[in-house]
C-alpha positions in Angstrom: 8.1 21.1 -93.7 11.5 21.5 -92.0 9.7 23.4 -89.2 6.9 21.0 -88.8 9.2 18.0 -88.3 11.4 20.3 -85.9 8.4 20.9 -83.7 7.3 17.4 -83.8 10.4 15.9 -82.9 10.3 18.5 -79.6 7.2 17.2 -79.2 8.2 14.0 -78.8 11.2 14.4 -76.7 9.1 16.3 -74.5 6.3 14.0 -73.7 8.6 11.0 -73.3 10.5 12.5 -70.0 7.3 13.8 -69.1 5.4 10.6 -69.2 8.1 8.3 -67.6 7.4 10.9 -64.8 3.8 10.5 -64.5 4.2 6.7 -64.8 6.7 6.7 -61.6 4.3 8.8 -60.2 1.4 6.9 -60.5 3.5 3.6 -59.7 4.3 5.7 -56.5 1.2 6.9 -55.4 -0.4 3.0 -56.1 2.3 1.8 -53.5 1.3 4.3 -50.9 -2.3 3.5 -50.9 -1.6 0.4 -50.7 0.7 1.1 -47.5 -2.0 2.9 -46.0 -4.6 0.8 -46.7 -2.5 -2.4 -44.9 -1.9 0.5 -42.1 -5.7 1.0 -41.8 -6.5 -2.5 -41.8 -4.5 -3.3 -38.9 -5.4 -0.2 -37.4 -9.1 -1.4 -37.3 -8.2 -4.9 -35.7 -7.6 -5.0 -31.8 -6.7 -8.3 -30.2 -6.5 -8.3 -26.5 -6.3 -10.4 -23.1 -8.7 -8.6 -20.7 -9.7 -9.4 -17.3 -12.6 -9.1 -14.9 -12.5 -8.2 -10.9 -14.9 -7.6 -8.5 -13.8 -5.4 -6.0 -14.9 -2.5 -3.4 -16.2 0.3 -4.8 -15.9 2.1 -1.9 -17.6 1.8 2.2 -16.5 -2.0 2.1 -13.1 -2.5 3.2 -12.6 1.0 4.9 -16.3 0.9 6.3 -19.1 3.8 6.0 -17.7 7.1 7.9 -20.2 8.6 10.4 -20.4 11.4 8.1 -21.5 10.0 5.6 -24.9 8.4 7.4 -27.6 10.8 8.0 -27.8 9.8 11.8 -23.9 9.3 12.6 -23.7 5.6 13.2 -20.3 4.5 11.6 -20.3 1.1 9.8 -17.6 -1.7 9.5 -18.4 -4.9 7.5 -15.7 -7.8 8.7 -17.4 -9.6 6.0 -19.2 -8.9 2.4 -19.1 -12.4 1.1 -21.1 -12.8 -2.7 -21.5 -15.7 -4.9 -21.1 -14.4 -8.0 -20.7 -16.8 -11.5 -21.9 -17.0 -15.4 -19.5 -14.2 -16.4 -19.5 -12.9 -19.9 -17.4 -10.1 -21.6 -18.5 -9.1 -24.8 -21.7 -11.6 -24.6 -19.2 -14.4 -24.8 -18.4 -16.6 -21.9 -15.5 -16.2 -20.3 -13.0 -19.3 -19.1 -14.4 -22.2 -17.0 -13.2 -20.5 -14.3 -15.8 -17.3 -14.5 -18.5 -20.0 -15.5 -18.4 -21.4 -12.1 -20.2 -19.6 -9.1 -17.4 -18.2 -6.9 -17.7 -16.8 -2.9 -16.0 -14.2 -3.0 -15.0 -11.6 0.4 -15.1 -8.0 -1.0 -13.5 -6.9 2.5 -10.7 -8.9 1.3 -10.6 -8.7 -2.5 -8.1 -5.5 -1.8 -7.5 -3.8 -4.9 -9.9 -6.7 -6.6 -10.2 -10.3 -7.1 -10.0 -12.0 -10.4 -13.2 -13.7 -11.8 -11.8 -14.9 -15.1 -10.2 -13.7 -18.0 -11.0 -14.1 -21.9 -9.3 -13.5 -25.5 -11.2 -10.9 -27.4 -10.7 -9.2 -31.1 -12.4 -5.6 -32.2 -12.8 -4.0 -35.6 -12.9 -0.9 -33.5 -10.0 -0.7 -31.7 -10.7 2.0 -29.4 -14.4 1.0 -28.4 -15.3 0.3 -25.1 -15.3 -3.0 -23.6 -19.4 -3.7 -23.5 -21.6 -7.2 -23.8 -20.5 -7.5 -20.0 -23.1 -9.8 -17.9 -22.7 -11.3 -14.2 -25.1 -12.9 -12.0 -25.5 -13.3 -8.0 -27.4 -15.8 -7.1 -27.2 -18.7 -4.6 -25.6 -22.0 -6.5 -25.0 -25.3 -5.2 -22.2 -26.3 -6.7 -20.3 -22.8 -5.6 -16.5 -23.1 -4.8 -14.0 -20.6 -2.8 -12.7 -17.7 -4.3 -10.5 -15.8 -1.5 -12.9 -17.6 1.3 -12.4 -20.4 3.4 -14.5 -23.7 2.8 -16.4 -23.0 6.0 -18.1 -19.7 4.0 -18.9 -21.6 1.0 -20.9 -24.1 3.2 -22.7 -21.1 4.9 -23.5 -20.1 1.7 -24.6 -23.2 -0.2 -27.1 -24.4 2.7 -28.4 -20.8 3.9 -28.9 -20.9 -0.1 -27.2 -16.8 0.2 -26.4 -14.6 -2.8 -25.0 -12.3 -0.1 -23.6 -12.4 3.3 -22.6 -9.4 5.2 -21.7 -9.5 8.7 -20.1 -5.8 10.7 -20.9 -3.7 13.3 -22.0 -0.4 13.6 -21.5 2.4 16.6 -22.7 6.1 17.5 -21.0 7.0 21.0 -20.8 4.2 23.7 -23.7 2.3 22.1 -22.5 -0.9 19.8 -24.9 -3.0 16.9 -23.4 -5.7 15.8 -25.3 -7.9 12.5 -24.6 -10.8 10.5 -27.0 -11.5 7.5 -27.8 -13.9 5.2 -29.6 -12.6 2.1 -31.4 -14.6 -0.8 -32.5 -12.4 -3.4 -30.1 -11.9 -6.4 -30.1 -10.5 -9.8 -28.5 -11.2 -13.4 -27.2 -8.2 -14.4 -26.7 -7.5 -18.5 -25.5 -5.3 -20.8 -23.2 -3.7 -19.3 -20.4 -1.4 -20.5 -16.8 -0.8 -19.3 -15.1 2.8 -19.3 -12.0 -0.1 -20.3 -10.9 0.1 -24.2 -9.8 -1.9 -26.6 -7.1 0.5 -26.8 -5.5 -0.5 -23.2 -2.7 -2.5 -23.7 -4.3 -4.9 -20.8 -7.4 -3.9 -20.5 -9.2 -5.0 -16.8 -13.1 -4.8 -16.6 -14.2 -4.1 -12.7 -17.3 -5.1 -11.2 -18.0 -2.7 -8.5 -19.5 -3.5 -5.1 -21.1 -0.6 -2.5 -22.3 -1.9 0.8 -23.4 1.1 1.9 -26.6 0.9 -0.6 -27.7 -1.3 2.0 -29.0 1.6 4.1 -30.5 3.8 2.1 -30.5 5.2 -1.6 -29.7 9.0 -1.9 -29.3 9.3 1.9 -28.0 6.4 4.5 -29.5 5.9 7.8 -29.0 3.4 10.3 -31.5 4.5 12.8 -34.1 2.0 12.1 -31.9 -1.3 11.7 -30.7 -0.6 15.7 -34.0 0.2 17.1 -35.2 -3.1 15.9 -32.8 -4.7 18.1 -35.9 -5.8 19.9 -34.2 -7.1 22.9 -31.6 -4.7 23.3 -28.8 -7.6 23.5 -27.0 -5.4 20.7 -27.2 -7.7 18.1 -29.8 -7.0 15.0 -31.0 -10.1 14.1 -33.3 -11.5 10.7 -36.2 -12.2 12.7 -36.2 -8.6 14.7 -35.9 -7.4 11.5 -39.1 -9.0 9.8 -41.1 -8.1 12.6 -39.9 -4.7 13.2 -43.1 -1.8 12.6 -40.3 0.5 11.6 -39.7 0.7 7.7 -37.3 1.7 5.0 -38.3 4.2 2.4 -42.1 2.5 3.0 -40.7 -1.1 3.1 -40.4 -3.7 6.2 -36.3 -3.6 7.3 -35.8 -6.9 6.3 -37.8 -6.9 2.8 -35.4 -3.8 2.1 -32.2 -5.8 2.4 -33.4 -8.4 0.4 -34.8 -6.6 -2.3 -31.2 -4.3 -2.8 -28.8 -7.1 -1.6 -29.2 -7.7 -5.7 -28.3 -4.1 -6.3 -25.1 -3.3 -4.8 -23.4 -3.8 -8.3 -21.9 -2.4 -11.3 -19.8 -2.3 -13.6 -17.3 0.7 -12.7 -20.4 2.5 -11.6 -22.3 2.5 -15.1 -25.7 1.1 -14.2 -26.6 -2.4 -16.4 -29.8 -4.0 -17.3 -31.3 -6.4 -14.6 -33.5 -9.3 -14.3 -34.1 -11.4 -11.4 -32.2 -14.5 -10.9 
């Protein structure tokens, strides 16, 4: 009897301690997963103030380098002029101001021009930046980006998605060209290599002049023997009635048909429909 009572007295004493422990533990443990649950929610929240450009993606503002062209002409553009407008980021609309249709000079953008900007939130905070559209397209009611008032009229009653004007030379011989081209595209889906992980993230639509003479290889060749009456000027309507062609398409059909295809977004290709 004595020894029963003994042991069940130790007993006792034992499990007491004991199970204030494991109740601080638990109480513990409860705290911490509650810590790391907060952590993980906020973790899986991104809110951020991200920008769109367009700028030069390169053969704008430092031209096309003879070496680069299959038949050594060298290219300068003096002007790459775009109207550009309907702006989404993350298939929501941006401010007013990327809503409007905006001539914009990629020769003078520099390191890019500002379209518009947007307040965005992610579950995911280190996805890309996607849902990205644009469209070029000729638009009445266009106003100047970083041109002068003069361009926007050019634009509005040539109705132009694109103007380009430059010059191009091989040796002693010159070709000068200013165009003024219709054809345009909306361009959807698109994806950023920008993250909501960037503390200011900046999406960057991406302009190459060069794709206007050629795909995998640039040639010039054709454009200056169409300069009909040799007064060193390429012009629109030697172009429609040149016999020489482009990857099996009349000169001037050619520039209209990839004037809407000079873009991306940071080089990743997007989905597009005509405008």
């Amino acid at each position: 009897m004595g020894s029963n009572a003994g042991n069940k007295a130790a007993t006792a004493m034992v499990a007491g301690p004991m199970s204030g422990s494991w109740d601080r533990f638990m109480l513990r443990l409860h705290v911490s997963l509650l810590l790391l649950s907060a952590c993980a929610a906020s973790e899986g929240t991104a809110e951020r103030d991200i920008s769109v450009l367009l700028a030069d993606a390169s053969f704008v503002e430092d031209g096309i380098h003879p070496s680069t062209i299959k038949d050594g002409w060298a290219v300068t553009f003096s002007q790459l002029q775009v109207s550009i407008g309907d702006v989404v980021l993350e298939d929501l609309s941006l401010d007013d101001t990327a809503q409007q249709y905006q001539i914009v000079d990629v020769v003078r953008a520099g390191e890019g021009l500002i379209l518009g900007s947007a307040h965005r939130t992610s579950e995911h905070p280190h996805s890309l930046i996607g849902g990205i559209g644009f469209t070029i397209a000729s638009a009445a009611g266009s106003v100047a980006g970083n041109v002068d008032e003069s361009d926007v009229e050019r634009m509005r009653t040539g109705l132009y998605s694109i103007y380009v004007e430059g010059t191009a030379q091989r040796g002693e011989e010159t070709k000068s060209f200013s165009w003024g081209l219709t054809a345009g595209n909306a361009y959807m889906d698109c994806i950023s290599q920008a993250s909501f992980a960037d503390e200011e993230p900046q999406v960057t639509i991406s302009v190459r002049g060069d794709r206007l003479f050629g795909d995998e290889e640039l040639v010039f060749d054709p454009f200056a023997a169409s300069d009909a009456n040799a007064d060193g000027e390429i012009e629109e309507a030697e172009l429609r009635n040149s016999e020489l062609t482009l990857e099996g398409k009349n000169l001037w059909t050619w520039l209209e048909v990839h004037a809407g295809t000079l873009f991306s977004v940071e080089g990743s290709p997007c989905t597009l429909k005509p405008s």
